[in-house]
ROVEX-271115 format. One line per field, with one value per residue (C-alpha): residue number from 1; residue in one letter; z, y, x. Coordinates in nm, 4 decimals, m for minus. Layout:
# ROVEX-271115
num <- NUM,...
residu <- A,...
Z <- Z,...
Y <- Y,...
X <- X,...
//
This chain:
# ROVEX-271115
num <- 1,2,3,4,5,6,7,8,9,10,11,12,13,14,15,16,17,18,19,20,21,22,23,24,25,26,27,28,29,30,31,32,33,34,35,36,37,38,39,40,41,42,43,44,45,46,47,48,49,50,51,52,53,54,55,56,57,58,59,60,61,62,63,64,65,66,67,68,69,70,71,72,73,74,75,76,77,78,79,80,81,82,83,84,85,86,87,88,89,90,91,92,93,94,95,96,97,98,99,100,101,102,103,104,105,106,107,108,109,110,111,112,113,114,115,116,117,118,119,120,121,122,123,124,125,126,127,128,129,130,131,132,133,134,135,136,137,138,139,140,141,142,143,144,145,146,147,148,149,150,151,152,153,154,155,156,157,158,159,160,161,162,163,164,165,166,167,168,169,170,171,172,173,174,175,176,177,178,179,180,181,182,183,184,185,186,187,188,189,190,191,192,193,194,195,196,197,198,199,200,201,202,203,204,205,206,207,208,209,210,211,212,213,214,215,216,217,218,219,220,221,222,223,224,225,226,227,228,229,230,231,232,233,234,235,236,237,238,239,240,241,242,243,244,245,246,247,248,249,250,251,252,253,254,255,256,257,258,259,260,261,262,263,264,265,266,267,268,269,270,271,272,273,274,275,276,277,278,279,280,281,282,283,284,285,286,287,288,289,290,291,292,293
residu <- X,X,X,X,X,X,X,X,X,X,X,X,X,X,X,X,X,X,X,X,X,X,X,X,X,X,X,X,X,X,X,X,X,X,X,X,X,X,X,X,X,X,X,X,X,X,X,X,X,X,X,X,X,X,X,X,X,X,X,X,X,X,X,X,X,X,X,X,X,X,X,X,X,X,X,X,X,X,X,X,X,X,X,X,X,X,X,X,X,X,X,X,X,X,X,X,X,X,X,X,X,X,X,X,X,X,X,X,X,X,X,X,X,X,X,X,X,X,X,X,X,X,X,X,X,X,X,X,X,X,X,X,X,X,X,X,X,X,X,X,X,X,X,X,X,X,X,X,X,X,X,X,X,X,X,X,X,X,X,X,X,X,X,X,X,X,X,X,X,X,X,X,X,X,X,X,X,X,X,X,X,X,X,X,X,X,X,X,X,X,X,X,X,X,X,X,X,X,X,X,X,X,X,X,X,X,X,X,X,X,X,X,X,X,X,X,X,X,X,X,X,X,X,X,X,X,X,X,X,X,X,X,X,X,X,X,X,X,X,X,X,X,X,X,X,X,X,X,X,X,X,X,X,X,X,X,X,X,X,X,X,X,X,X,X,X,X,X,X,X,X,X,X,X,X,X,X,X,X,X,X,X,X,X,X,X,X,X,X,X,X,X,X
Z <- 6.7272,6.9165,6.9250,6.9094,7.2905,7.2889,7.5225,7.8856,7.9245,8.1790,7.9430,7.6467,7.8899,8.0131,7.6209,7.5425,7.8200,7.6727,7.3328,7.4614,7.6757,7.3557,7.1255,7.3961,7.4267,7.0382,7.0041,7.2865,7.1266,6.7915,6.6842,6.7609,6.6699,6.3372,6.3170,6.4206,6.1416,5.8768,5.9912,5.9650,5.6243,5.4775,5.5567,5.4350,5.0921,5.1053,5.1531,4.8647,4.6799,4.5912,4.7109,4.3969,4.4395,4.7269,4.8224,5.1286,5.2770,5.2807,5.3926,5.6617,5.7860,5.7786,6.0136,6.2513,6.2662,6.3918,6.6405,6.7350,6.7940,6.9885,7.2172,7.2195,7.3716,7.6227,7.7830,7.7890,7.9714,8.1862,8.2863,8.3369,8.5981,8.7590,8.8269,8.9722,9.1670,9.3341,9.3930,9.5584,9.8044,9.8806,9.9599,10.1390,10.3172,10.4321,10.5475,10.7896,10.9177,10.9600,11.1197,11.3873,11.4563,11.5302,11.7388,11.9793,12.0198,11.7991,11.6265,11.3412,11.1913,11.0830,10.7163,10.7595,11.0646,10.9404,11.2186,11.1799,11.3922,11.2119,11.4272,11.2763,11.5862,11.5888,11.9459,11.9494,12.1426,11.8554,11.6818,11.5003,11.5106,11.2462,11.2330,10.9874,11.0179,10.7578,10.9543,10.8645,11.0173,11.1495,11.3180,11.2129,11.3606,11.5148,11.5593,11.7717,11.7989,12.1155,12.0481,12.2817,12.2697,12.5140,12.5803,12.8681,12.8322,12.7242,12.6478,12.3497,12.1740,11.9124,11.9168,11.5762,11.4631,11.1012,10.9825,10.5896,10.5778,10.7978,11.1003,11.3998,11.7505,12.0515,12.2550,12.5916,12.7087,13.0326,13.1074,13.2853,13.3439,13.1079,12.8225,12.7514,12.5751,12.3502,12.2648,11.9043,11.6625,11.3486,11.2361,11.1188,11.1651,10.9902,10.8753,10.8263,10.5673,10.5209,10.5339,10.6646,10.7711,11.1118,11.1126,11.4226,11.4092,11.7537,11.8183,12.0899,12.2791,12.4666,12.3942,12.1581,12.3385,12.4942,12.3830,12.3596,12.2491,12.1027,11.9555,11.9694,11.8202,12.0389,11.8146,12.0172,11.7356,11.4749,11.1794,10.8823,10.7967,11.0803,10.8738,11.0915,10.9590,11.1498,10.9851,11.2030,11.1085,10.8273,10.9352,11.2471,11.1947,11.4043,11.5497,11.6084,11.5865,11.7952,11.7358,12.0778,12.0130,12.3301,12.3138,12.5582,12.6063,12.6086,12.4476,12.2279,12.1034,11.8327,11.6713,11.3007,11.0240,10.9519,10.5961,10.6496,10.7176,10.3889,10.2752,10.1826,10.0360,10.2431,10.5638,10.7190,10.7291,10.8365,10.7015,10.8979,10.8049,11.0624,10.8335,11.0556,11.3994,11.6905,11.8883,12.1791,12.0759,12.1037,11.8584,11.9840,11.7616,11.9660,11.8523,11.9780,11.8303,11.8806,11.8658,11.7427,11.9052
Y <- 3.2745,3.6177,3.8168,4.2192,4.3705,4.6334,4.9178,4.9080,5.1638,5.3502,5.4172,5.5384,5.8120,5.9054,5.9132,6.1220,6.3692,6.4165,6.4472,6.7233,6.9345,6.9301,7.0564,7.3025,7.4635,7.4863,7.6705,7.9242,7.9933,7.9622,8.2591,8.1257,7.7801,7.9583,8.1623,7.9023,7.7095,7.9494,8.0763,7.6820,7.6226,7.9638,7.8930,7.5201,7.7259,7.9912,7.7693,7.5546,7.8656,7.8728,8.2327,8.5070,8.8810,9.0379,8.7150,8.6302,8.9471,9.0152,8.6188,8.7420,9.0332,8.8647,8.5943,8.8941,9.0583,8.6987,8.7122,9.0836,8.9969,8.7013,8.9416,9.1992,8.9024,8.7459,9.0933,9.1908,8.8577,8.9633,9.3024,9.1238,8.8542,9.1686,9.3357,9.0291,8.9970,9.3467,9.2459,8.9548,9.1207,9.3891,9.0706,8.9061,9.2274,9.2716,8.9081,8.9647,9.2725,9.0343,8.7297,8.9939,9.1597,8.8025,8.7255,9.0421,8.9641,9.3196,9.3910,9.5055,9.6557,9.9841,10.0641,10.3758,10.6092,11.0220,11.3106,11.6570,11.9312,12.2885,12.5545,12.8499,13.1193,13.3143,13.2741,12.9189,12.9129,12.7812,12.4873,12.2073,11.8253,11.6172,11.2171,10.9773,10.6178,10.3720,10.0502,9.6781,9.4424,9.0996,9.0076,8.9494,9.1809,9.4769,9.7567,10.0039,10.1096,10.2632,10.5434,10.8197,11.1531,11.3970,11.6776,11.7789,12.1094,12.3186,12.2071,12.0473,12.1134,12.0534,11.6350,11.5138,11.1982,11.0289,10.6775,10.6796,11.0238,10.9457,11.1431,10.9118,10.8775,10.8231,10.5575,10.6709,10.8269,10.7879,11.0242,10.8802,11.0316,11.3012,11.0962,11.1073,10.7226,10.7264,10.4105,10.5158,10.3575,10.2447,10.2556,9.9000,9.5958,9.5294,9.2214,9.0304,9.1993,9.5155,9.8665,10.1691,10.5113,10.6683,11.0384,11.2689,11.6507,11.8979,12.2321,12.2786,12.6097,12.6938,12.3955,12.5149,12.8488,12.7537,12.8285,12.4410,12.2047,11.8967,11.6407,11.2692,10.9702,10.6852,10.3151,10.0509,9.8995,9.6671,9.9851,9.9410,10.3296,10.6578,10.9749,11.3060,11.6809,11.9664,12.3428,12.6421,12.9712,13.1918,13.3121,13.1308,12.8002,12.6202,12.6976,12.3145,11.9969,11.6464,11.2958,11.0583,10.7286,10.5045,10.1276,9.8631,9.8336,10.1910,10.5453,10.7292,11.1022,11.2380,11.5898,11.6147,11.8595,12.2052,12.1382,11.9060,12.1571,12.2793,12.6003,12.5091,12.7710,13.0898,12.8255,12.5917,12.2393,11.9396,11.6146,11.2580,10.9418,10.6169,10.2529,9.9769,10.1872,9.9318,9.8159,9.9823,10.2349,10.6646,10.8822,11.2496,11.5338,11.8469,12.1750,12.5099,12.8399,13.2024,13.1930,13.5367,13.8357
X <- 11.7729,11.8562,11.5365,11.6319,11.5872,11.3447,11.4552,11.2840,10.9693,11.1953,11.4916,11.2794,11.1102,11.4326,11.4983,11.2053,11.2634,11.6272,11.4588,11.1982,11.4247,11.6914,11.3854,11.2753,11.6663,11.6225,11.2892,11.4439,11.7390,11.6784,11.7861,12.1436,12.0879,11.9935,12.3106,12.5631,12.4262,12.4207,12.7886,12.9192,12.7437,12.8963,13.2329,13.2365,13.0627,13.3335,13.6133,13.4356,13.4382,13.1457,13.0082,13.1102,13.1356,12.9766,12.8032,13.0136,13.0411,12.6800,12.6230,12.8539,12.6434,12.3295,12.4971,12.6364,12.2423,12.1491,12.3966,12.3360,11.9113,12.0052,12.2916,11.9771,11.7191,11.9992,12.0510,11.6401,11.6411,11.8783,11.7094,11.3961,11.5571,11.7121,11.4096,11.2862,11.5718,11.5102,11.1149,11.2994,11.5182,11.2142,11.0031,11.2821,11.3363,11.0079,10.9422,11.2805,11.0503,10.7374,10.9391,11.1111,10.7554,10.6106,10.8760,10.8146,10.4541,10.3807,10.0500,10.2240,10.5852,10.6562,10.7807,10.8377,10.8479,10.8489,10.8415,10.8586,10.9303,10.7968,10.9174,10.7938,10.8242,11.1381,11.1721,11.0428,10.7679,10.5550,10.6227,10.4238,10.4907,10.3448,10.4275,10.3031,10.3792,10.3121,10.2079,10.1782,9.9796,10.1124,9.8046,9.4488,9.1620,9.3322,9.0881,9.3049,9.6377,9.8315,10.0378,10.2103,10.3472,10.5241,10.7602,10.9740,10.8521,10.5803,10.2967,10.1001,9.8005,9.5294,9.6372,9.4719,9.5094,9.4238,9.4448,9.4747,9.3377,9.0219,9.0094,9.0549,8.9043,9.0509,8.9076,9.0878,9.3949,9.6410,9.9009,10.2014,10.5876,10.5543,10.3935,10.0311,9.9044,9.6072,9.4489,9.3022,9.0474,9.1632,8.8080,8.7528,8.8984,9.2354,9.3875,9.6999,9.9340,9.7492,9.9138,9.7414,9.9151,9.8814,9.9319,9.9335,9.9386,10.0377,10.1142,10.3610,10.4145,10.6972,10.9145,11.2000,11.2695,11.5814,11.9379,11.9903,11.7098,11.6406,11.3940,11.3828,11.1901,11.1501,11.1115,11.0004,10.8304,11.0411,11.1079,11.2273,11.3253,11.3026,11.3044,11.3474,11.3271,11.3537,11.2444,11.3809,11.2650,11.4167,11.7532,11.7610,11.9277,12.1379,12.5115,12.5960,12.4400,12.4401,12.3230,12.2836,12.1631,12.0304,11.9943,11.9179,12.3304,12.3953,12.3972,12.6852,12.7157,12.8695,12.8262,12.6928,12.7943,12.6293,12.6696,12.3666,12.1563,12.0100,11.7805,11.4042,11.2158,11.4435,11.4237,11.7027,11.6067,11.7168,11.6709,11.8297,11.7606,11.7985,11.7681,11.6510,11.6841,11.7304,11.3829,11.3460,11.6163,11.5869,11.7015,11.7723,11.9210,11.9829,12.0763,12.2258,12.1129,12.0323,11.6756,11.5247,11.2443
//
């Protein structure tokens, strides 16, 4: 006598994790589980004829509003996976920033590097400089920073410097071709993965008062985005415009529209933005112009 053969323990689980992901799929999408079966039992009625009147047609439409809140859900999904996608590629994006940082030894990687030159004398021989740059740490228990500034001319004055709105001290300072270093405080100790900003504030005399002159932003840090603006005073905007960019295998020049200088509040300004400038690279936008009294 053949005794029945009861399935082995490893084919019923592989049964019963079928069964569970088929019921899960079926709970998710009822809505068109629902309407497929309601559309395939009102046609097998209609062709029965057994719908009278207006009963088919309005069978109809209630099967179509099924289908119509399960298109609705299916594309909310879809929104919702592609704003995870974009926190995704700003994650990604700022991991590549992290792994290049760590790979040059650096304290920390810049997210975003804004400097502005304000000239605000007609003749140029005042001008203000303000730079903020929003910094993140790759390395635990950094208490200072070293920064630098400098000019081939003129001279500047009234350094101030600010980390997250906190004026800053500056631990010590060595001047050396032309460019001062300050080693400054960040005022506590800073870890891994935070942010802070470090802003810097100068007034420069008698550096813009030539006929040609220019300004440049120097990123030897890994940066994600350099943002430069230059304000001339009212009236006095420039006649023509150049971009050089030096890297460690060279430099090129190339001149830049007028047309992207635009008026701010009666003044011409410039705004230029450099994504993911080179390490080590210089960014120099000079101008000509006929400078005022």
């Amino acid at each position: 006598i053949l005794s029945p053969v009861s399935p082995r323990p490893e084919a019923q689980k592989g049964i019963a994790k079928k069964a569970s992901a088929a019921g899960k799929w079926a709970l998710e999408n009822a809505d068109v589980v629902i309407a497929c079966g309601l559309g395939l039992v009102f046609a097998i009625l209609g062709l029965a004829n057994v719908f009278k009147g207006d009963a088919l047609p309005e069978a109809t439409l209630a099967v179509l509003s099924l289908l119509a809140l399960a298109l609705t859900r299916e594309r909310l999904l879809r929104e919702k996976a592609g704003g995870r996608l974009d926190d995704l590629d700003a994650a990604i994006g700022d991991l590549n920033q992290t792994v290049h940082a760590l790979h040059a030894g650096n304290q920390y990687h810049v997210v975003s590097h804004q400097a502005t030159w304000d000239i605000t004398a007609a003749d140029g021989t005042v001008a203000y400089a303000h730079r903020a740059k929003r910094l993140k740490l790759d390395q635990n228990n950094v208490l200072a920073v070293l920064d630098y500034t400098g000019s081939t001319t003129g001279a500047e004055e009234d350094v101030e410097y600010t980390v997250d709105a906190r004026p800053a001290e500056v631990l010590t300072e060595h001047d050396e071709y032309g460019t001062r270093y300050r080693l400054v405080s960040l005022g506590r100790l800073y870890r891994r993965d935070e942010e802070l900003v470090l802003v810097v504030k100068r007034t420069l005399r008698d550096v813009f008062d030539d006929p040609v002159n220019s300004v440049s932003a120097q990123t030897d840090d890994v940066t994600a985005l350099l943002q430069l603006t230059i304000m001339w005073p009212q009236g006095l905007g420039p006649t023509a415009l150049r971009l050089t960019r030096t890297t460690m295998t060279g430099m090129s020049t190339q001149s830049l529209p007028l047309e992207l200088v635009r008026p701010e509040k009666g003044r011409p300004v410039l705004h230029f933005d450099v994504p993911e400038p080179e390490p080590g690279s210089r960014t120099t936008i000079a101008w000509d112009w006929q400078k005022g009294a």
